[in-house]
N, C-alpha and C positions, 0 to 999 in steps of 0.2 A: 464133755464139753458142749457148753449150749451152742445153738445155731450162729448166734452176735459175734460170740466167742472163735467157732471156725473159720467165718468171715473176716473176723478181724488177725486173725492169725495167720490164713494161708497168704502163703512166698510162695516164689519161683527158689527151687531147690536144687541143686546143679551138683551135688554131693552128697551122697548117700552111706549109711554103714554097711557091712557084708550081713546084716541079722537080714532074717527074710520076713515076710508080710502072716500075719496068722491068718488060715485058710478063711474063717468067719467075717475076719474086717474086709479080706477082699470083695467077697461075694457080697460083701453091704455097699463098699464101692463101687462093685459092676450094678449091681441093683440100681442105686441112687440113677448113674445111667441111661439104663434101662427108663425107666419112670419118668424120664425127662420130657417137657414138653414137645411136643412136635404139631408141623402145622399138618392141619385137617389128621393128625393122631397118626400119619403113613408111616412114621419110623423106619423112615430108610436107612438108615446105622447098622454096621455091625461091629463087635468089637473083638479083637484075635489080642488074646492074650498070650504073653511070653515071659518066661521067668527062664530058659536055658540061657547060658551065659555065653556061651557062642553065638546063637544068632540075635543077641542083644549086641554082641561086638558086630556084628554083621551088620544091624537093623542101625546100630549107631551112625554109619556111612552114609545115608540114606540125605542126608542134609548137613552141609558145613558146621551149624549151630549143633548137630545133637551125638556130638564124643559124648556125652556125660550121661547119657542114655544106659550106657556099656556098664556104668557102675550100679543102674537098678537093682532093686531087687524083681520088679516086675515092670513091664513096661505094655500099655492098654494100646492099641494099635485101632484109631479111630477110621472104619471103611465107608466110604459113600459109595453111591453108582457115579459113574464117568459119565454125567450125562449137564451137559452143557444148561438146556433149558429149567431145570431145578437147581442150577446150582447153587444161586445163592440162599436159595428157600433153606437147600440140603445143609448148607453151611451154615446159617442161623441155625437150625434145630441141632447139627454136630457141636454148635459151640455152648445151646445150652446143657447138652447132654457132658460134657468136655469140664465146666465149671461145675452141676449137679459133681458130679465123681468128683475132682478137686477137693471143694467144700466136704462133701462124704468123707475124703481122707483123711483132712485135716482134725474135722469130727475123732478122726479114732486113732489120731497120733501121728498116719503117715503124712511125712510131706509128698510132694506133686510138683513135677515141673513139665511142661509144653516143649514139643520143638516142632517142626515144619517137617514135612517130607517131600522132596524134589526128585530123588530116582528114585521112580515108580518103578520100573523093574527090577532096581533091586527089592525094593520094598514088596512086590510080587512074587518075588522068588525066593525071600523069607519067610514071608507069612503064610504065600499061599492062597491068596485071592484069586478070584474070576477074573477074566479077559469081562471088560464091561463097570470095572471099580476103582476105586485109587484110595488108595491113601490120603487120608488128610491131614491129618497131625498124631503124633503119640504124646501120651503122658505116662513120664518115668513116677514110679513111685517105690517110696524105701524110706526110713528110717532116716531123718535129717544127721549129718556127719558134724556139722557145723557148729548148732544150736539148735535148743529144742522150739519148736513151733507152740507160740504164745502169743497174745494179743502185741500188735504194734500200736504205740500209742502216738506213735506221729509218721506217720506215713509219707512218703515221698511224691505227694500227691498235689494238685492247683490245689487251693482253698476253697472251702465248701460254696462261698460267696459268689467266685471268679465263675465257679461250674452250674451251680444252680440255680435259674433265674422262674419267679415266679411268675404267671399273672401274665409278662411280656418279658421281652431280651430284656 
């Protein structure tokens, strides 16, 4: 799938099959990642991978929104530092790091969906992070249950007009 192509096709995926991820497209996904920009290149990210099904049912809890988590096949566990004065910096470069994988998945058939993470201890005492980190979001990913991820040709989206204004408002 070309670039245009992944773009135009990654969904929020909330249903997944029980088939598992081939070990190769993962590591192109954590790569993509990995690779993402970051300001002044600090890459403060780490990513805690889970594909046991138990502390996916565990890691589910973690946020009212993310039951659907539980039905990954893996699920990318996005860590920052706890640290208030970079936070938004840390969170722009987590969110392009967040979309690079996404995109990467979509690229290779898997779908991708986001959820939020609110209990940090539980989300610590899953994953296993440092006293000094948090959780910032996971992305489940697996094998769309639903339909298969293809270009949307109309998107639920303002009109390109309403959103992009040239030159002035």
């Amino acid at each position: 799938m070309d670039a245009w192509d992944a773009i135009t096709s990654r969904r929020q995926v909330r249903s997944f099959t029980p088939d598992p991820i081939a070990g190769d497209s993962l590591e192109r996904i954590l790569e993509a990642g990995r690779r993402a920009p970051s300001a002044r290149n600090d890459q403060r990210w780490d990513f805690v991978v889970l594909s046991d099904q138990n502390k996916l049912e565990r890691l589910s809890k973690v946020w009212q929104g993310a039951a659907w988590v539980a039905g990954s096949a893996v699920t990318v566990a996005l860590v920052i530092p706890d640290d208030d004065e970079r936070a938004l910096i840390d969170r722009f470069d987590l969110g392009q790091a967040a979309m690079q994988m996404m995109i990467a998945a979509t690229g290779e058939g898997i779908a991708s969906g986001q959820a939020s993470c609110r209990d940090q201890a539980l989300a610590q005492d899953v994953l296993g992070f440092p006293d000094g980190k948090q959780c910032a979001l996971l992305i489940a990913l697996g094998h769309p249950a639903d339909r298969p991820l293809r270009p949307i040709r109309e998107p639920a989206r303002r009109d390109f007009d309403e959103v992009v204004h040239f030159g002035t408002w």
